[in-house]
C-alpha positions as CSV (number, residue, x, y, z in Angstrom):
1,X,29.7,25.3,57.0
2,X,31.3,22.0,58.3
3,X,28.1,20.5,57.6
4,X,28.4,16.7,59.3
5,X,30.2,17.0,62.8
6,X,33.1,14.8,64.3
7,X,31.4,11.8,66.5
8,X,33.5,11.2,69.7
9,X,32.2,7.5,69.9
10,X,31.7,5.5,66.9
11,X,28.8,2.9,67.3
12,X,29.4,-0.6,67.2
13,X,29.2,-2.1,63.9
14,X,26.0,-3.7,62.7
15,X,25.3,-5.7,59.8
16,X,22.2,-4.2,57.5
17,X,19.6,-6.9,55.7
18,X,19.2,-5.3,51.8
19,X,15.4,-4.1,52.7
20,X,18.1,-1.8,55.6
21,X,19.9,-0.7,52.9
22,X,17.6,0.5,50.3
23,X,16.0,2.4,53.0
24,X,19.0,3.8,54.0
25,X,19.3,4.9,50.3
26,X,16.1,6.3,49.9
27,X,16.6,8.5,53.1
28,X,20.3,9.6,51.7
29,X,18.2,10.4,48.0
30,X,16.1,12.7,50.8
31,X,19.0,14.4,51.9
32,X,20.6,14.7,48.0
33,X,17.3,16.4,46.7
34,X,17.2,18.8,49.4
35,X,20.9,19.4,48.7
36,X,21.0,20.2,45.7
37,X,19.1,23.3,46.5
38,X,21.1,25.9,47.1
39,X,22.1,26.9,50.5
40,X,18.9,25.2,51.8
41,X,20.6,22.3,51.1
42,X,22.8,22.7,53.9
43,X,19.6,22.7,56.2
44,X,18.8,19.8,55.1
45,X,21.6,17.9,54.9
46,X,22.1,18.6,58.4
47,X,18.7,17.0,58.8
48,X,19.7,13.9,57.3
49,X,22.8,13.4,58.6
50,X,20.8,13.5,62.3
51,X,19.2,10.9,61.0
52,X,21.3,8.8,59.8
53,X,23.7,8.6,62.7
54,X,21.8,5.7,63.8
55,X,23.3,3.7,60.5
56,X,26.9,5.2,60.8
57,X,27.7,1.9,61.6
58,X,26.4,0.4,57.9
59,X,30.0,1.5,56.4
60,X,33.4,2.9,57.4
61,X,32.4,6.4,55.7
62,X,28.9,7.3,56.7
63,X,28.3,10.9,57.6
64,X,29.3,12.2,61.0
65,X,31.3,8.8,61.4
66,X,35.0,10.3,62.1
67,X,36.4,7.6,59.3
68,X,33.8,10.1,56.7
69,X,36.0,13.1,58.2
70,X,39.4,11.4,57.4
71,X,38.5,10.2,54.0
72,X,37.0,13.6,53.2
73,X,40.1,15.6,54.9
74,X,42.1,13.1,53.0
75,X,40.8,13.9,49.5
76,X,40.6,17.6,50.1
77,X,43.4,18.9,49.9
78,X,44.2,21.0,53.5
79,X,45.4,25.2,52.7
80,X,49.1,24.9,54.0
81,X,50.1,28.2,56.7
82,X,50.5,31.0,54.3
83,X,48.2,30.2,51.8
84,X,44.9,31.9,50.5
85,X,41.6,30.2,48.8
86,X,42.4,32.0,45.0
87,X,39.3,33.6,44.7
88,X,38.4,37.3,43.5
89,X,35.2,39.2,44.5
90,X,32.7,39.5,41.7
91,X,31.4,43.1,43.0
92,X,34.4,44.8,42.9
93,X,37.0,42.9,41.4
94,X,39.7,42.9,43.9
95,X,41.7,39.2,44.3
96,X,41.0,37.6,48.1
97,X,44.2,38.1,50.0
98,X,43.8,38.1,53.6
99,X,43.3,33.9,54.7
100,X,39.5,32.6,55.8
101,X,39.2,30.8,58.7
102,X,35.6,30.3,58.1
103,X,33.9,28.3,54.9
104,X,31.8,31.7,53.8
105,X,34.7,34.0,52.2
106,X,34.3,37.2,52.2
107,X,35.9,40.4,49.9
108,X,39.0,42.2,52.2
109,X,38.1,45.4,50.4
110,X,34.0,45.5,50.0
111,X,32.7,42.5,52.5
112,X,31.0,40.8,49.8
113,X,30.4,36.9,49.3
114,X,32.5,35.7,46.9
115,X,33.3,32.2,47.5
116,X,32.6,29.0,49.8
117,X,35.2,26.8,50.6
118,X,34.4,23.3,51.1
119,X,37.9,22.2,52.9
120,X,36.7,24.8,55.7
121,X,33.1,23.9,55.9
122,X,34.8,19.7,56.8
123,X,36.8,21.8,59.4
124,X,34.3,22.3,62.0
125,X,32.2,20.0,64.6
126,X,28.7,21.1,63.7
127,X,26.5,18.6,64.8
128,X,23.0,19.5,64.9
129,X,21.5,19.5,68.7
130,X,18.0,18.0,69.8
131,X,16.3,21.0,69.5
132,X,16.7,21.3,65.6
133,X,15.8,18.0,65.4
134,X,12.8,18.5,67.6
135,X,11.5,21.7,65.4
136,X,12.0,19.6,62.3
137,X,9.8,16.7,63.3
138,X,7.4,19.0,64.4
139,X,6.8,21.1,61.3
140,X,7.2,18.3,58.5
141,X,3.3,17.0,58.8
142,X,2.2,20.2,58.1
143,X,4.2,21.7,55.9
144,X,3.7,19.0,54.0
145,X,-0.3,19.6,54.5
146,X,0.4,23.5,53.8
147,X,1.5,22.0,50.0
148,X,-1.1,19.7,49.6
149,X,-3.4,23.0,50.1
150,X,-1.7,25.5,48.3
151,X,-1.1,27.1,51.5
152,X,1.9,29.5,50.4
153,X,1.8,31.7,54.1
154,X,1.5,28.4,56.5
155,X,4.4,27.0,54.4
156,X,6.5,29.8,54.5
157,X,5.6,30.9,58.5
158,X,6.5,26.9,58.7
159,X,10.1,27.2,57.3
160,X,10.8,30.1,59.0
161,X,10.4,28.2,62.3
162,X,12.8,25.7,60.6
163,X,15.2,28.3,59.7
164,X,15.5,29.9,63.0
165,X,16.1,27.2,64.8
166,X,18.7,25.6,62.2
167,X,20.4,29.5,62.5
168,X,20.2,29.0,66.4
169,X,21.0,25.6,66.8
170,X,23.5,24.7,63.6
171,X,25.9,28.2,63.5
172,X,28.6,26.8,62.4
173,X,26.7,25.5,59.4
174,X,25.8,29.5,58.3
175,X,27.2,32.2,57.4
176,X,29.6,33.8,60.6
177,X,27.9,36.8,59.8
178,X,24.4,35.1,62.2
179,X,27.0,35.3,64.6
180,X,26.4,38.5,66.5
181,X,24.2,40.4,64.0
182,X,20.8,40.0,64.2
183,X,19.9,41.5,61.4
184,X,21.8,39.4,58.8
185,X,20.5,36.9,60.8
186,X,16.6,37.8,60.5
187,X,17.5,38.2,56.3
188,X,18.9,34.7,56.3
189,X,15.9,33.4,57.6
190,X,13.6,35.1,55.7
191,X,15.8,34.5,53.0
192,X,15.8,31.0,53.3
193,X,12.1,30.6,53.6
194,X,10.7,31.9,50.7
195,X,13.5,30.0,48.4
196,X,12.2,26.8,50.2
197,X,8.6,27.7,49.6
198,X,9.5,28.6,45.9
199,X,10.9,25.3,45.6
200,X,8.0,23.1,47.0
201,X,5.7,24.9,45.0
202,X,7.5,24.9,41.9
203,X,6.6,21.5,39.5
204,X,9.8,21.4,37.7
205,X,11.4,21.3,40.8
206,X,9.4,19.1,42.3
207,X,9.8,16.4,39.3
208,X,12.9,17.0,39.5
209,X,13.1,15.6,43.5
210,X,11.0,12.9,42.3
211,X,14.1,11.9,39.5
212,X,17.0,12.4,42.2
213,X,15.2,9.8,44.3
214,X,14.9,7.3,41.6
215,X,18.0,7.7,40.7
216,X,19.4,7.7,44.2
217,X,18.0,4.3,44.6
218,X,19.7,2.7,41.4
219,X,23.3,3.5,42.9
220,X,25.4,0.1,43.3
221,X,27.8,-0.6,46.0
222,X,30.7,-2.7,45.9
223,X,33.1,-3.6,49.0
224,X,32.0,-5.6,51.7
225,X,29.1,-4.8,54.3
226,X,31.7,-3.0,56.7
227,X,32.9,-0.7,54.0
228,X,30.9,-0.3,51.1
229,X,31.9,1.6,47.8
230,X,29.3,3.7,45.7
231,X,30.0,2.7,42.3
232,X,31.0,5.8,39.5
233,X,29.1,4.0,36.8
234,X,25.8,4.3,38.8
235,X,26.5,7.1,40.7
236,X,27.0,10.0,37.6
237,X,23.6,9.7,36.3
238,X,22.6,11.0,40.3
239,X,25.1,13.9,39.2
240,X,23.5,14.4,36.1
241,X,20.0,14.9,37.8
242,X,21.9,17.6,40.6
243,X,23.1,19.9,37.9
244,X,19.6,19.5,36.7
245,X,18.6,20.9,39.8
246,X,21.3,23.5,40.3
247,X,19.8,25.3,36.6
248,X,16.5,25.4,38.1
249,X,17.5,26.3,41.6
250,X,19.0,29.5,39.4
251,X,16.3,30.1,37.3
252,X,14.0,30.1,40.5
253,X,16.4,33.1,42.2
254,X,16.7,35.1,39.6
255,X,12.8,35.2,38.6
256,X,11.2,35.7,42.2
257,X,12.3,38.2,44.9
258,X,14.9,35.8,46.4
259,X,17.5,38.4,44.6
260,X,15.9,41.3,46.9
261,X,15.7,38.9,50.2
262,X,19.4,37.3,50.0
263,X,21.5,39.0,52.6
264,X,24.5,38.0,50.5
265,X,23.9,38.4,46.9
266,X,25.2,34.6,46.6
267,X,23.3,34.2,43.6
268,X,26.9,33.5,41.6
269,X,27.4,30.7,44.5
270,X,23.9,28.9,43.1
271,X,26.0,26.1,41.8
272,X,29.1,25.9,44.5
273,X,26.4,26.1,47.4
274,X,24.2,23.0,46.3
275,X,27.1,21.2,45.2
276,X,28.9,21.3,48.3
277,X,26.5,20.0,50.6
278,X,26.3,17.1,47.6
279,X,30.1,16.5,47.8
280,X,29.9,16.3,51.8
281,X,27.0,13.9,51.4
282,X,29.1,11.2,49.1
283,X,32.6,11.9,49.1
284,X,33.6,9.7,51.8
285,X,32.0,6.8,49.7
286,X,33.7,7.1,46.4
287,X,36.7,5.8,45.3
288,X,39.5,8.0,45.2
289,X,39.6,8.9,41.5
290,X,36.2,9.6,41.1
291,X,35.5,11.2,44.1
292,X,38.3,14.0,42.5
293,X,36.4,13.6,39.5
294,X,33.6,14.8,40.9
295,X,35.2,18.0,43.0
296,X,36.8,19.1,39.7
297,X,33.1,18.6,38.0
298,X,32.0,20.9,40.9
299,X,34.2,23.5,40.3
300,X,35.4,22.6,44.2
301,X,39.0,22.0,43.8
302,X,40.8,23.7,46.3
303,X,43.0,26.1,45.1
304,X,45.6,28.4,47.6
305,X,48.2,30.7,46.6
306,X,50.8,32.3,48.8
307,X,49.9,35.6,50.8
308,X,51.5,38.5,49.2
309,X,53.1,40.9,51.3
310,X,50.4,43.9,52.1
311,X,50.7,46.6,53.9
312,X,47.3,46.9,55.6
313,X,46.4,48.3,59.1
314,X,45.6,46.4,61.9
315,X,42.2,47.0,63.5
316,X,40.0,45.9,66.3
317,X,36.5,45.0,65.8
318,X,34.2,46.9,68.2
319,X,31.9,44.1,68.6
320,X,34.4,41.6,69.8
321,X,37.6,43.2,69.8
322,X,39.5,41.0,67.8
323,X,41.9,42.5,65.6
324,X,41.7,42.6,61.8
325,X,43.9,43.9,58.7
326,X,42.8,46.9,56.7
327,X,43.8,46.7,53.4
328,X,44.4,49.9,51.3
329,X,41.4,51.2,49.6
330,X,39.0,48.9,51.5
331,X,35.6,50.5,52.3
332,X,34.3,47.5,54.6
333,X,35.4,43.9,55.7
334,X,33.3,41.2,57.9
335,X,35.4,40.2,61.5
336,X,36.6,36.8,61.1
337,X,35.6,36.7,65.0
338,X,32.3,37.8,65.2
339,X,31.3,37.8,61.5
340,X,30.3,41.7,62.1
341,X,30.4,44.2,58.9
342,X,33.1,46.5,59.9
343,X,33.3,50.2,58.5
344,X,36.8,51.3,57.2
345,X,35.4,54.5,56.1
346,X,36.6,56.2,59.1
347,X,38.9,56.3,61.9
348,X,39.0,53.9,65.0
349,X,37.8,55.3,67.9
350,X,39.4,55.5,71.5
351,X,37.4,54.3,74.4
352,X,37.7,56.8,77.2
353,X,37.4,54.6,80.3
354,X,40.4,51.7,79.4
355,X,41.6,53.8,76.0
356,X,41.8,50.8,73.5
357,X,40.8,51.5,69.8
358,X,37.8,50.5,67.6
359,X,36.3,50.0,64.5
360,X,32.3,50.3,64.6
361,X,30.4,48.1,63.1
362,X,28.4,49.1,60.0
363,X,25.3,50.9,60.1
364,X,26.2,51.6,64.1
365,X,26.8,54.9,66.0
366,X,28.1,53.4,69.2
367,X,29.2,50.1,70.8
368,X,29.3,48.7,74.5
369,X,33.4,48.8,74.3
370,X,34.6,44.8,73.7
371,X,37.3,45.4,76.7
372,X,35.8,47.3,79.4
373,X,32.2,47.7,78.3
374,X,31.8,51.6,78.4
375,X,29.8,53.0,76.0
376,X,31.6,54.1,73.2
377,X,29.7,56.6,70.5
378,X,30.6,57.9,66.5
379,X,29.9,61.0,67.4
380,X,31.5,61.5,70.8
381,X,32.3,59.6,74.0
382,X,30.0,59.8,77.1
């Protein structure tokens, strides 16, 4: 879920006229509208930050640049060896306490969402390839006509071209779970498609968009032209708006299908999702103080605690054979590798051609065995 990746050569910098610079506002108020909306927002922050590349050069933290990875990196504070996001899973109950390695953190004992870490999501290099950008610039003009029309099935057949190229293209910025499962990754997209098409044809929301960009526009900058400052004073009023957004982002889930359709059940992570992608968007350009202001407003303030001693059961996933812990009492846990479901509700199973063990996958009755590929079945070995 880093969402902004890690350029290997910084352009040179360039000095922008003040016409440059509101434009470059109105295209970051772009990116903080779509933002805001839950994990769409991510999509589309991608989308700006592909866009702005070419203006990485207007200030020492623009998105992408690698001084916007140090300052973020520098204000987040990094989980130390031995340490676990505090988190507990809202389905179950149980506290996390096996370590993430990926932003999306999953339950140890049931596999459900339960939280998003943004320190993980700056890990990554995740920089959108020309092939997202190309499927973007091709769908825009008319799915912006599709509005215009009331055309709900052009729209939505429309973002789910976006989506699966985003998926494809941007996998580091999703779930690990579209890793190697294509059926989480067919519900993501279709997931993600109807909560756009609810959005864009949804007034409130859509006034709302209209607000963010005003607002947007009235930020202030202080600093010189080679490292500019977003100023608190005009910048809260833009966070004001977001939260704005995140209430009706939530009402929006919870009175369409989107419930049914999420592959997740994120609808607690409403808020965390859209203010993430927000937070990656403007931290690097806010003071110090507020930018921890506004991580503590967000609810984002990294918290680890020290792995307790467990006595689980190590495992090896039988869709890429990396090995797992299975804790005590767990039914199911997704492979930190792959991002597979993995059944605990039965034994691993021997290979007969090289003999190592396996945990299926959930919902499967055989695997192509990760170490030899033989064919390795539920029911029996052939």
């Amino acid at each position: 879920m880093g969402l902004f990746g890690k350029d290997r050569q910084q352009p040179a910098p360039v000095r922008l006229s003040v016409a440059d610079r509101i434009a470059a506002a109105q295209m970051r108020a772009q990116a903080m509208q779509s933002q805001a909306q839950m994990m769409s927002m991510q999509a589309h922050a991608m989308r700006q930050a592909t866009a702005l590349r070419g203006e990485s050069a207007s200030g020492g933290a623009a998105a992408g640049s690698m001084t916007w990875v140090r300052q973020v990196m520098a204000i987040l504070a990094p989980p130390q060896p031995g340490f676990v996001k505090r988190c507990s899973c809202v389905v179950c109950g149980a506290p996390k306490k096996l370590p993430s390695v990926a932003a999306y953190v999953y339950c140890d004992y049931c596999a459900s969402l339960i939280d998003y870490d943004l320190r993980r999501a700056c890990d990554g290099d995740t920089t959108p390839g020309p092939a997202y950008a190309a499927t973007v610039n091709a769908t825009q003009a008319a799915s912006r006509a599709a509005v215009a029309a009331g055309d709900r099935d052009t729209y939505r057949d429309l973002q789910r071209t976006v989506y699966e190229a985003y998926a494809a293209n941007v996998p580091m910025a999703v779930s690990h779970r579209a890793k190697n499962d294509p059926g989480y990754r067919a519900a993501y997209v279709s997931f993600m498609a109807e909560f756009a098409l609810a959005r864009a044809f949804d007034p409130a929301a859509r006034a709302l968009e209209a607000e963010m960009r005003q607002r947007v526009t009235g930020i202030r900058y202080s600093g010189n032209m080679m490292s500019p400052t977003v100023d608190p004073e005009s910048f809260w009023p833009v966070t004001d708006t977001l939260e704005m957004q995140i209430e009706n982002n939530r009402a929006l889930y919870r009175s369409g299908r989107l419930a049914e359709l999420d592959p997740d059940s994120g609808g607690h992570l409403t808020g965390k999702f859209a203010w993430s992608g927000f937070c990656q968007g403007w931290l690097g350009m806010l003071p110090a103080d507020a930018a921890e202001r506004m991580l503590d407003r967000a609810g984002l303030t990294n918290q680890y605690v020290p792995i307790q001693p467990h006595d689980g059961q190590p495992r090896h996933c039988g869709g890429c054979g990396g090995e797992f812990t299975a804790l005590p009492g767990a039914s199911a846990v997704i492979c930190e590798g792959c991002g597979r479901k993995m059944d605990l509700g039965s034994a691993e199973i021997a290979c007969a051609s090289c003999g190592a063990t396996m945990t299926l996958p959930a919902g499967a009755n055989g695997v192509a065995c990760p170490f030899c590929q033989s064919r390795v079945d539920r029911a029996g070995i052939r």
